[in-house]
N, CA, C and O atoms as CSV, one atom per row, in Angstrom:
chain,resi,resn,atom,element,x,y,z
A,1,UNK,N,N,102.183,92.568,121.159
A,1,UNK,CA,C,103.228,92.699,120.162
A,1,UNK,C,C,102.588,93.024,118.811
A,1,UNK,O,O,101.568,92.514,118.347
A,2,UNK,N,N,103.219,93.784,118.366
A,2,UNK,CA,C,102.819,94.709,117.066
A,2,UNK,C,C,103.217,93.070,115.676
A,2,UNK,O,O,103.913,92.057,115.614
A,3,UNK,N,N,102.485,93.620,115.083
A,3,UNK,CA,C,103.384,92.275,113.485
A,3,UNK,C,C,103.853,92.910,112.304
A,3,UNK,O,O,103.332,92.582,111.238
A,4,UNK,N,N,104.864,93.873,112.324
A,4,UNK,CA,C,105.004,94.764,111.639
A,4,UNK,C,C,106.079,93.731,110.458
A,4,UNK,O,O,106.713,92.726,110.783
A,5,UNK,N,N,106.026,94.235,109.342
A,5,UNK,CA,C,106.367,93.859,108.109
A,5,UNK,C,C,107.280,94.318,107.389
A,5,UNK,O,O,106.895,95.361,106.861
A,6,UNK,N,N,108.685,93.948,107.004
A,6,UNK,CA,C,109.908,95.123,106.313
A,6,UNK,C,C,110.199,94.401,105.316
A,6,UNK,O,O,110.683,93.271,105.392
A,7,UNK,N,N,109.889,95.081,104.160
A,7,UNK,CA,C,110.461,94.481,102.460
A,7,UNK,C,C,111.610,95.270,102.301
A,7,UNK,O,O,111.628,96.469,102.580
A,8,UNK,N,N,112.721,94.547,101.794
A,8,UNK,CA,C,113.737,94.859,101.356
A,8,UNK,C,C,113.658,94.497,99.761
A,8,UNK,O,O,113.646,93.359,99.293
A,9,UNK,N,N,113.606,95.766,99.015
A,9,UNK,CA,C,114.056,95.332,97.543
A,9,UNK,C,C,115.922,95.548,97.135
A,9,UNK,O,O,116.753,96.435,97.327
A,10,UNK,N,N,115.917,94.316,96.555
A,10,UNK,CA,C,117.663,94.369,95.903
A,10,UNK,C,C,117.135,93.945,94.536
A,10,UNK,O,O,116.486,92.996,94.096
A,11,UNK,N,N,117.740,95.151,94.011
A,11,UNK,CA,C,117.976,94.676,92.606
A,11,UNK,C,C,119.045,94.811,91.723
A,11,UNK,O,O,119.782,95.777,91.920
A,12,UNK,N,N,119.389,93.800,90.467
A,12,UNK,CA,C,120.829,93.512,89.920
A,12,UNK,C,C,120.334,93.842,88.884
A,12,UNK,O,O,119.423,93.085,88.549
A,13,UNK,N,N,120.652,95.173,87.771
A,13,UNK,CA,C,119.826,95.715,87.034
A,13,UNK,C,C,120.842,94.714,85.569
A,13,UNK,O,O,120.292,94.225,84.583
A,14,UNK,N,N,121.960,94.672,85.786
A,14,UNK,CA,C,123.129,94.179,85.018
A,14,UNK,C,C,122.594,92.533,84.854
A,14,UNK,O,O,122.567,92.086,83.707
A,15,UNK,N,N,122.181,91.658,85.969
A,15,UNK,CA,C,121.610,90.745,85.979
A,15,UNK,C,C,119.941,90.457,85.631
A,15,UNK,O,O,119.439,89.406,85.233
A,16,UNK,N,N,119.550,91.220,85.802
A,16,UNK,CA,C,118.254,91.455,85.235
A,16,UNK,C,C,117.821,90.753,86.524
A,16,UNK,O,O,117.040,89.833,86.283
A,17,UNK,N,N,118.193,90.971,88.266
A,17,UNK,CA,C,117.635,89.717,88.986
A,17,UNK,C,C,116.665,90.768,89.981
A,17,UNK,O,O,116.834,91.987,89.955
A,18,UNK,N,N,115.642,90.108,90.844
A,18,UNK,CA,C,115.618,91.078,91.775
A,18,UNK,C,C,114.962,90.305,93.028
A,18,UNK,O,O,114.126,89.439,92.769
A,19,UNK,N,N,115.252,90.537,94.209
A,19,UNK,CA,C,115.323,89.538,95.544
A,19,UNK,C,C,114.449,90.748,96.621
A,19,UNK,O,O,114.779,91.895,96.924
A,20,UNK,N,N,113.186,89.901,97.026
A,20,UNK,CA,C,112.544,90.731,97.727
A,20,UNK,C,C,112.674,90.077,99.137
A,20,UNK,O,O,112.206,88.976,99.431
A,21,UNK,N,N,113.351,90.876,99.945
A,21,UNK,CA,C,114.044,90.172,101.443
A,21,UNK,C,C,112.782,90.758,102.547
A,21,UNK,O,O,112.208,91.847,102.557
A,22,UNK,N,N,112.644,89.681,103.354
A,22,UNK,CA,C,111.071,90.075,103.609
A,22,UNK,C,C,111.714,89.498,105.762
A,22,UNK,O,O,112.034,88.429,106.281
A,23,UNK,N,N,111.619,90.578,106.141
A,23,UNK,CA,C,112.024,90.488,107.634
A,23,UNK,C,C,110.592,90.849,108.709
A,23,UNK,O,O,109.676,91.565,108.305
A,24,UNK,N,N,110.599,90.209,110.140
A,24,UNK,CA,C,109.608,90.804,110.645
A,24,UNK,C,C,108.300,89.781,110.477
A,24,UNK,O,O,108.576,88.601,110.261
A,25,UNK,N,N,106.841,90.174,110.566
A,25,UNK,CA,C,106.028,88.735,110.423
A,25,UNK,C,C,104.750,89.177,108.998
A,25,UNK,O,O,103.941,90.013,108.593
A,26,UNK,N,N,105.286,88.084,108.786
A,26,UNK,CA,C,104.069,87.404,108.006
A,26,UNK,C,C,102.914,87.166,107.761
A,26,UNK,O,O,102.775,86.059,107.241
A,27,UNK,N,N,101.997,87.726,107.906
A,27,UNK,CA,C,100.111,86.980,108.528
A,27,UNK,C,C,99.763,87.720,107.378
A,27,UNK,O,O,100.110,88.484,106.478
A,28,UNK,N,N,98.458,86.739,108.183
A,28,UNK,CA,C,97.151,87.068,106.866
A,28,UNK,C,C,96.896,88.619,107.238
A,28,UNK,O,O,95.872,89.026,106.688
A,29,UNK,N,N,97.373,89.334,107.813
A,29,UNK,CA,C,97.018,90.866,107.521
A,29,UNK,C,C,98.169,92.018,107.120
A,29,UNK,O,O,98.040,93.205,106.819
A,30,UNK,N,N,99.352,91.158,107.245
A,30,UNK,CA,C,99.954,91.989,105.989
A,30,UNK,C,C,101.032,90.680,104.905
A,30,UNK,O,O,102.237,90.721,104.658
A,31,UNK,N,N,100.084,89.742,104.519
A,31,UNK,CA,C,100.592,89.766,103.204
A,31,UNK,C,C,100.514,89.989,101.880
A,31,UNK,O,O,101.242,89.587,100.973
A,32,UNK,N,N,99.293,90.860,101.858
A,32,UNK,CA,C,98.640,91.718,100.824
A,32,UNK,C,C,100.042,92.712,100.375
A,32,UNK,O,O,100.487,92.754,99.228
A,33,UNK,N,N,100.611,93.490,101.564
A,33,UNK,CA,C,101.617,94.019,101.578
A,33,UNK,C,C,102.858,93.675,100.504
A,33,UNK,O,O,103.372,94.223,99.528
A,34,UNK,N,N,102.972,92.856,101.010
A,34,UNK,CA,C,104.331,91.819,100.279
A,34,UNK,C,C,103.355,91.432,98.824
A,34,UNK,O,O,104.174,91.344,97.909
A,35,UNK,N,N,102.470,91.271,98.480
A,35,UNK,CA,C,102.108,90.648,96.979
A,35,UNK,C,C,101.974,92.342,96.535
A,35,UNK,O,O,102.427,92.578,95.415
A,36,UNK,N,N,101.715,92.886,96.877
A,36,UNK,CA,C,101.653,94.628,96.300
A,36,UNK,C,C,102.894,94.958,95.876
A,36,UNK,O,O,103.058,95.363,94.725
A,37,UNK,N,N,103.873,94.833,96.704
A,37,UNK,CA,C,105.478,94.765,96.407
A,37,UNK,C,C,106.071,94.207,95.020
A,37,UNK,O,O,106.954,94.661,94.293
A,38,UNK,N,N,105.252,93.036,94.914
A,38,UNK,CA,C,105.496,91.986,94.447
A,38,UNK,C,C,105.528,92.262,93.034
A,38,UNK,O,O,106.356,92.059,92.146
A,39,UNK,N,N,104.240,92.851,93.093
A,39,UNK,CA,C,103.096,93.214,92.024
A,39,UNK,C,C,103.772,93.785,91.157
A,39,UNK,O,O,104.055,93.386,90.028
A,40,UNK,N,N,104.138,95.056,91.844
A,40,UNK,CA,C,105.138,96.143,91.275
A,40,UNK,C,C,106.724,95.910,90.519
A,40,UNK,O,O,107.337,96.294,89.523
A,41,UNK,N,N,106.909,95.037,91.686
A,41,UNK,CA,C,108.483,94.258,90.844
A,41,UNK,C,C,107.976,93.760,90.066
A,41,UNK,O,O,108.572,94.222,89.093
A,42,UNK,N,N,107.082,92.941,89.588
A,42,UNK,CA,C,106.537,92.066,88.082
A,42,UNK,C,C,106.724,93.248,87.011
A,42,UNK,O,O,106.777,92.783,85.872
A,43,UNK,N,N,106.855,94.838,87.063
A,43,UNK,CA,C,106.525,95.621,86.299
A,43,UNK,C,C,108.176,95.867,85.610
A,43,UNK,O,O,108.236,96.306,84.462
A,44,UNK,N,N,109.229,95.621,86.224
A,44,UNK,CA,C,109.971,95.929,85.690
A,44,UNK,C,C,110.989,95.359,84.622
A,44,UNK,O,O,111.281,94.164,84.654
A,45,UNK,N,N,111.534,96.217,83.666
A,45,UNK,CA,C,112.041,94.973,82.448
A,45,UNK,C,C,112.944,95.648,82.624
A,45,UNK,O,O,113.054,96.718,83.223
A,46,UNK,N,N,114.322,94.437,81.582
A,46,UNK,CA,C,113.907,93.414,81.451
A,46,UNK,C,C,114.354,92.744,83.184
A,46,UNK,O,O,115.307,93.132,83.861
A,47,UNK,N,N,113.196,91.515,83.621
A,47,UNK,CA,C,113.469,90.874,84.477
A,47,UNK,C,C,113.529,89.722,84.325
A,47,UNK,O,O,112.582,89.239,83.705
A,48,UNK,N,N,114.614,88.777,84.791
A,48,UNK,CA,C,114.516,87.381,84.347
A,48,UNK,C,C,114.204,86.457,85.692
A,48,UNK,O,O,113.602,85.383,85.719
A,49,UNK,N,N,114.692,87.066,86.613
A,49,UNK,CA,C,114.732,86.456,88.106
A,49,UNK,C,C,114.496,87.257,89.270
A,49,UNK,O,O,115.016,88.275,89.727
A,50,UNK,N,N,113.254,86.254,89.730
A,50,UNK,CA,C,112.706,87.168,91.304
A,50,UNK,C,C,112.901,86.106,92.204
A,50,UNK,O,O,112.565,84.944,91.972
A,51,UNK,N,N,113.567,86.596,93.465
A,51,UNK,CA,C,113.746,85.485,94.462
A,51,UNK,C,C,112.890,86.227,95.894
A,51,UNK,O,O,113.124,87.387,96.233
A,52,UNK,N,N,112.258,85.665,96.353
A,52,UNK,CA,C,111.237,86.007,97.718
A,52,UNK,C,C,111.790,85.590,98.643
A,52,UNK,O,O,111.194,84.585,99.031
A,53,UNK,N,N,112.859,85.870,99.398
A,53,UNK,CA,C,113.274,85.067,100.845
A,53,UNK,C,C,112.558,85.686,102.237
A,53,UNK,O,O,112.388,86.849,102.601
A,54,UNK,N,N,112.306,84.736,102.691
A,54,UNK,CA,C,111.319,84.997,103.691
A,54,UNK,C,C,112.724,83.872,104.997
A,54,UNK,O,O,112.283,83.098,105.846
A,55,UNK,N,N,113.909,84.050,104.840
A,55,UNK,CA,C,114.444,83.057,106.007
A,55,UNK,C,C,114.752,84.215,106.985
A,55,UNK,O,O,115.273,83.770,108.007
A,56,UNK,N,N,114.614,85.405,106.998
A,56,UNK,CA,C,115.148,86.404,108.162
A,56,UNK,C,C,113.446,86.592,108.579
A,56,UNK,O,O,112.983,87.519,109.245
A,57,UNK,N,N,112.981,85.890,108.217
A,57,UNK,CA,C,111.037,86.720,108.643
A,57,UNK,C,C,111.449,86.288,110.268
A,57,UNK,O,O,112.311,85.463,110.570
A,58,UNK,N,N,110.622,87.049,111.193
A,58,UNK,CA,C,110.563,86.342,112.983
A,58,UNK,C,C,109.482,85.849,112.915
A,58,UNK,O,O,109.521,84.976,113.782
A,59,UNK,N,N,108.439,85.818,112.418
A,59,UNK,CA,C,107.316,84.577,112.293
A,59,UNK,C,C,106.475,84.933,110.920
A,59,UNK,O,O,106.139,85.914,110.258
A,60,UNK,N,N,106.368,83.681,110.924
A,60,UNK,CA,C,105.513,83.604,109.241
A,60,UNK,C,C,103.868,82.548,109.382
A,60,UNK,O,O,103.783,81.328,109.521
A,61,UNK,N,N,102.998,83.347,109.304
A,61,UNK,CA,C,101.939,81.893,109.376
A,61,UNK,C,C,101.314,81.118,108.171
A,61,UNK,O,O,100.795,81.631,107.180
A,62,UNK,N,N,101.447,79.917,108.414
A,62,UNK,CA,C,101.169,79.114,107.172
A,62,UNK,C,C,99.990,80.054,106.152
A,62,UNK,O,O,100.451,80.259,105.029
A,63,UNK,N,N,98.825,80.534,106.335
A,63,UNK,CA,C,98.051,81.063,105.453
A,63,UNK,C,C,98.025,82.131,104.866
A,63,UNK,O,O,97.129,82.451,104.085
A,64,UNK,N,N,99.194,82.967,105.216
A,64,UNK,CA,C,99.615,84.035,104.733
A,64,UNK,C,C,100.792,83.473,103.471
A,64,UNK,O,O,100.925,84.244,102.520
A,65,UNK,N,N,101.419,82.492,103.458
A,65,UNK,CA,C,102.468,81.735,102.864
A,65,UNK,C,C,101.658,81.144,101.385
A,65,UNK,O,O,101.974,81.383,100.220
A,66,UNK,N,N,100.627,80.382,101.856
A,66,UNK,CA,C,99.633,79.802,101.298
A,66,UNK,C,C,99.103,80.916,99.889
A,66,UNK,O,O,99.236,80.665,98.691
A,67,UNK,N,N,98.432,82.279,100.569
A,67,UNK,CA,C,97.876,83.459,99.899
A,67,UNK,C,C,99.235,83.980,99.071
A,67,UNK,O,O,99.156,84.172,97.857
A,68,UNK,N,N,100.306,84.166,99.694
A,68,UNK,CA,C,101.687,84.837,98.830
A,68,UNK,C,C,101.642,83.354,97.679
A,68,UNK,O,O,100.970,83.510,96.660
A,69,UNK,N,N,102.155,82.361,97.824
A,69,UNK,CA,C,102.129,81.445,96.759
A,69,UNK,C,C,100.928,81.408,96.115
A,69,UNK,O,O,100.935,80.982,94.960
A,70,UNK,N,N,99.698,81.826,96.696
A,70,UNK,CA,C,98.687,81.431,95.412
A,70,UNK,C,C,98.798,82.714,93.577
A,70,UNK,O,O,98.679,82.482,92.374
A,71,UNK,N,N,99.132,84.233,94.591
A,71,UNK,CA,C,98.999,85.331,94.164
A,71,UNK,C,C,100.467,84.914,93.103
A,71,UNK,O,O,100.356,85.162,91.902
A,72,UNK,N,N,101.619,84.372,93.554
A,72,UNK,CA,C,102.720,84.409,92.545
A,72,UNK,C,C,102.551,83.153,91.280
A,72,UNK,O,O,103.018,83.060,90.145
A,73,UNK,N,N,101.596,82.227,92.149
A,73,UNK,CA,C,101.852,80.884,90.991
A,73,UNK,C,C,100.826,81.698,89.833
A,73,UNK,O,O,101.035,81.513,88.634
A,74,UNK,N,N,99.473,82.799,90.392
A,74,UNK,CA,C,98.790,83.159,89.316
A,74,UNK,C,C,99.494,84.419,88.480
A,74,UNK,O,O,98.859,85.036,87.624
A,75,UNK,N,N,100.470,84.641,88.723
A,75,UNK,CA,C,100.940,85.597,87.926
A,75,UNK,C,C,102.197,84.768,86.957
A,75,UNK,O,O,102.621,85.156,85.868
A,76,UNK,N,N,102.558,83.729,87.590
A,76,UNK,CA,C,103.568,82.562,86.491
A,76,UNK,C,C,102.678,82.544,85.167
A,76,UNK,O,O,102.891,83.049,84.065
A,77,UNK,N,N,101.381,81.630,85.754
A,77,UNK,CA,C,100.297,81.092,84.799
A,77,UNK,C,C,99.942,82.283,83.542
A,77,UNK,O,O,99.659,82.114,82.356
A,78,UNK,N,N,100.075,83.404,84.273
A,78,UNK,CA,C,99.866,84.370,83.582
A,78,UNK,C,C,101.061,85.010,82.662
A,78,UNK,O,O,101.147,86.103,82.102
A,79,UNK,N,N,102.008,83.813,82.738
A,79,UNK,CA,C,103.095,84.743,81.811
A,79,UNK,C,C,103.656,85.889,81.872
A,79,UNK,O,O,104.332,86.453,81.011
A,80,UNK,N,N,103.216,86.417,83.463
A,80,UNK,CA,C,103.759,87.968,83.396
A,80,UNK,C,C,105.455,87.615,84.178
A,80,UNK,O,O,106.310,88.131,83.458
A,81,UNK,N,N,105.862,87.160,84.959
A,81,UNK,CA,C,107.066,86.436,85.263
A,81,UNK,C,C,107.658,85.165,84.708
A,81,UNK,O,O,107.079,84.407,83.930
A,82,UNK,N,N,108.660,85.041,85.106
A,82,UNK,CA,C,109.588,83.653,85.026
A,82,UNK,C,C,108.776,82.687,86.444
A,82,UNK,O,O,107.700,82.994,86.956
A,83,UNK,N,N,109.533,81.657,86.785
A,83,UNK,CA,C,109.070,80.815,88.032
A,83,UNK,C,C,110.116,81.793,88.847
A,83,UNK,O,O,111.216,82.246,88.532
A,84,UNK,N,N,109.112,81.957,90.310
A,84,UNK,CA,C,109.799,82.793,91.429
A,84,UNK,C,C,110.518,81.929,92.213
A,84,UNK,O,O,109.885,80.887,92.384
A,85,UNK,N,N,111.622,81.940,92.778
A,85,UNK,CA,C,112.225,81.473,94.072
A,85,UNK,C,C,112.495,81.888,94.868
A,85,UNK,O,O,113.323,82.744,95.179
A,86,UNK,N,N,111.088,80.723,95.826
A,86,UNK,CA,C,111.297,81.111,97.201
A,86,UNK,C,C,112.260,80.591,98.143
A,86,UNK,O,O,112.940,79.598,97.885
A,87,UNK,N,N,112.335,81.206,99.185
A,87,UNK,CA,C,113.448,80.676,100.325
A,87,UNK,C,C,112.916,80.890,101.481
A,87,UNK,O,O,112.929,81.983,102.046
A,88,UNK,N,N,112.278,79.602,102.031
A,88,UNK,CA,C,111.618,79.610,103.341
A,88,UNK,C,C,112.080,79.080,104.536
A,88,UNK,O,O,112.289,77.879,104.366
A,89,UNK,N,N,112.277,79.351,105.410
A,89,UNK,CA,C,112.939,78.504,106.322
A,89,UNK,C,C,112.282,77.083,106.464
A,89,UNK,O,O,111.263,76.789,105.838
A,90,UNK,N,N,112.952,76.170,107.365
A,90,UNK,CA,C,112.864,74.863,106.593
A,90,UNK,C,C,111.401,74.231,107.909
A,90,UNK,O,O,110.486,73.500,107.533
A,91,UNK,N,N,111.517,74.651,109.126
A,91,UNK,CA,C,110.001,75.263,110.058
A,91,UNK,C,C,109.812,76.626,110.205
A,91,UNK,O,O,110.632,77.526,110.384
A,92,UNK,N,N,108.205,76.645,110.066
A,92,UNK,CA,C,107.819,78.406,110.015
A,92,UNK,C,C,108.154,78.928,111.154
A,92,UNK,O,O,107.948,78.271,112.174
A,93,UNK,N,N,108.758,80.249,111.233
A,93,UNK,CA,C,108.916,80.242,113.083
A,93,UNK,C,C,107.510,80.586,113.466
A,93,UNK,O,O,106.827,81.009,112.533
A,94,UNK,N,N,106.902,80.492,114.689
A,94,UNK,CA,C,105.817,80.358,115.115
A,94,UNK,C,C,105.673,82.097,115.698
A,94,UNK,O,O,106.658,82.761,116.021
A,95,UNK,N,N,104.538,82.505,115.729
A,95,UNK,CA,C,104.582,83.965,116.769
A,95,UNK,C,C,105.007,84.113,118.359
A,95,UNK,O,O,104.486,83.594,119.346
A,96,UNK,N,N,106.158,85.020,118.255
A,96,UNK,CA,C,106.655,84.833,119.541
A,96,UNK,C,C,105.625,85.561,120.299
A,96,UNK,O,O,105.750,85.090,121.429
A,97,UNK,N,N,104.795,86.329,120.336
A,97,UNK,CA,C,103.456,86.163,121.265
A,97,UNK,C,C,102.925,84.757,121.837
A,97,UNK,O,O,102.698,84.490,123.018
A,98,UNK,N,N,102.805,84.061,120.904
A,98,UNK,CA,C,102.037,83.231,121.344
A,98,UNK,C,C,102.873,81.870,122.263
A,98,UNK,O,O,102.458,80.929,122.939
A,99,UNK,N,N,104.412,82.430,121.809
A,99,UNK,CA,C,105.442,81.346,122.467
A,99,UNK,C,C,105.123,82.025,123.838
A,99,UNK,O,O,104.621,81.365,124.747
A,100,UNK,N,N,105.480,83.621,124.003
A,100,UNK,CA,C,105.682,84.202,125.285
A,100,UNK,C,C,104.111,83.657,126.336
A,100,UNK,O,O,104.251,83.111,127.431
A,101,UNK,N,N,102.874,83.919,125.784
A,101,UNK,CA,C,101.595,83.316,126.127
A,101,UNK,C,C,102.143,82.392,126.891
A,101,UNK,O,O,102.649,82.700,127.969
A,102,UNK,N,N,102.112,80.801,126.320
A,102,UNK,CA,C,102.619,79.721,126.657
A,102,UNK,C,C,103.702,79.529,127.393
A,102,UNK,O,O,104.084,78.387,127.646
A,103,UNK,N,N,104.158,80.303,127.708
A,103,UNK,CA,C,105.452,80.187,128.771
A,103,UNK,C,C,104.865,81.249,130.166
A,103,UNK,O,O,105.477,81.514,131.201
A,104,UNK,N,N,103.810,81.596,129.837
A,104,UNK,CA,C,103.689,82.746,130.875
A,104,UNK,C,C,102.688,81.829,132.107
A,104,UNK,O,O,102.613,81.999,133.324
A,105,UNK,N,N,101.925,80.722,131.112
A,105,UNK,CA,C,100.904,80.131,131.141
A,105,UNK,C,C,101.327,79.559,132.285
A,105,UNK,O,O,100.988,79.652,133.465
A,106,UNK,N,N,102.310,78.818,131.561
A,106,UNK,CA,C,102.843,77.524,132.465
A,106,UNK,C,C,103.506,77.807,133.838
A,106,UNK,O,O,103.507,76.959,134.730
A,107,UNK,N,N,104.022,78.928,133.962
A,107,UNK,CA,C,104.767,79.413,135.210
A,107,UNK,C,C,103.375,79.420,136.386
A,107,UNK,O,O,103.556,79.763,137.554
């Protein structure tokens, strides 16, 4: 199984808001992806509000989560944004590879 990655940008130009909807998986090899995205939305004015939802992702792994929060809290610190809100589901879903593995295992 492929771990392919889909950013959705919405933006409320009237609201000054903008919500980066992040579907598909998560890992440490494409969340460089998503902070590049990210990067770029930091560029636009005026912006008052960025929201990152990651609850439609099909798997997310903790250290890719870890690397996206380190890259946004250093751009807070840096005054180039407001505080971001995220929206994570409330357990990471796990890689359905590795569910399918484990079920293949056991049979």
């Amino acid at each position: 199984m492929t771990h392919d990655l889909s950013i959705a940008v919405h933006a409320d130009v009237e609201q000054h808001e903008l919500r980066l909807s992040v579907a598909g998986c998560l890992t440490t090899d494409s969340h460089s992806s998503l902070i590049a995205v990210f990067r770029r939305a930091c560029a636009l004015e005026p912006l008052t509000s960025i929201t990152i939802d990651l609850t439609e992702a099909r798997h997310i792994e903790p250290a890719a989560l870890v690397f996206l929060r380190t890259a946004v809290d250093q751009a807070e610190r840096d005054g180039i944004i407001e505080p971001v809100v995220f929206r994570v589901p409330d357990q990471l879903p796990p890689c359905p590879t590795g569910i399918e593995s484990a079920m293949s295992s056991e049979g």
